[in-house]
VEXDREN-2710 file (C-alpha; in Angstrom, 1 decimal):
% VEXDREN-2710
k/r/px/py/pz
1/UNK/-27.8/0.5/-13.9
2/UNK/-25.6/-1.9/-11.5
3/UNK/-22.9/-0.1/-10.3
4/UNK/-19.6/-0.9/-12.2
5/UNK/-17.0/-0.1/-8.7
6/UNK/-18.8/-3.5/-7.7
7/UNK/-16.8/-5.8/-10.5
8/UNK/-13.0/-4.8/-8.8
9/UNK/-14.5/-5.6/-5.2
10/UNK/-15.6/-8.6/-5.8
11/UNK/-12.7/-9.5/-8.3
12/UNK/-10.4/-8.3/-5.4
13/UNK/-11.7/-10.4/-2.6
14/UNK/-12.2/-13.4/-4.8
15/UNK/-8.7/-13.3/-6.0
16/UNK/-7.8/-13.7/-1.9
17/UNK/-10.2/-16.8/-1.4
18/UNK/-8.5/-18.4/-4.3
19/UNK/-5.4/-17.8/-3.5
20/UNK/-6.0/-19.4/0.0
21/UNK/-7.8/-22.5/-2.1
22/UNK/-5.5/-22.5/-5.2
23/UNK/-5.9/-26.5/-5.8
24/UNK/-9.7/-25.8/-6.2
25/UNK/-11.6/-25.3/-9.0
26/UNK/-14.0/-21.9/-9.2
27/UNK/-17.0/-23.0/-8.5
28/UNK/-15.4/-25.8/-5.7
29/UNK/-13.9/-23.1/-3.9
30/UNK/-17.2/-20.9/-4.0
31/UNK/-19.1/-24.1/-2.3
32/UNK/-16.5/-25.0/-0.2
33/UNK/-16.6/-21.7/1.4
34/UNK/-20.1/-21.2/1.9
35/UNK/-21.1/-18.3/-0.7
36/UNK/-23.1/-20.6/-3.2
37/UNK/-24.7/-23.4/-1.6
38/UNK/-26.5/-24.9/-5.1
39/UNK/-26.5/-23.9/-9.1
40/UNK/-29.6/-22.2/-9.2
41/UNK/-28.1/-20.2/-6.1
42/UNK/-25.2/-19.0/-8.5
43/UNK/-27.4/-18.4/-11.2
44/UNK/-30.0/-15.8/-9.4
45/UNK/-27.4/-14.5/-6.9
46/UNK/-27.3/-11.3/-7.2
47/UNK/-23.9/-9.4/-7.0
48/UNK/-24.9/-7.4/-3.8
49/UNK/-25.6/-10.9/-2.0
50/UNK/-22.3/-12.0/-3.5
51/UNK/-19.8/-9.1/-2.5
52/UNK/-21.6/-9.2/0.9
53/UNK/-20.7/-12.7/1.6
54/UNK/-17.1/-12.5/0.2
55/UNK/-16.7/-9.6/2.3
56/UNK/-17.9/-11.7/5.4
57/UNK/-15.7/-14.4/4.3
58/UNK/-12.8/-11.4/4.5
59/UNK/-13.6/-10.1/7.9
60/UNK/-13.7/-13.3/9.2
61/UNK/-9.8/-14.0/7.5
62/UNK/-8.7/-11.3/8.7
63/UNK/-9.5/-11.9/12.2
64/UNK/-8.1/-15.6/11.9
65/UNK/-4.7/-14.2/10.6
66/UNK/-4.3/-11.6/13.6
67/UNK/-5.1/-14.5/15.9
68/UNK/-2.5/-15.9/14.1
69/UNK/0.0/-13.2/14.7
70/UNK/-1.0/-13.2/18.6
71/UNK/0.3/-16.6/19.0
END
């Protein structure tokens, strides 16, 4: 059985990239940042591959937004 915690992670972090997107559609904003790269990627992706590349895409906006702040 998949681990249910997994669903508000990746809800969580998704919510974020959208946010930062909003004029995108779903699937748009998942291409345009790199987690899908095709449709037969988002259909056999599996949610560990998913929630680890959403949470690259969060370190890595994170980092940007202190860089930010230093300037």
């Amino acid at each position: 059985m998949r681990n249910p915690a997994r669903i508000k992670k990746i809800l969580k972090i998704l919510e974020k990239m959208w946010l930062d997107m909003p004029d995108c559609r779903f699937g748009q904003m998942l291409i345009n940042y790199g987690i899908i790269k095709d449709d037969i990627q988002a259909w056999t992706l599996e949610d560990d591959e998913l929630l680890e590349g959403l949470e690259k895409w969060e370190q890595q906006n994170i980092k940007k937004q202190k860089d930010k702040q230093r300037k």
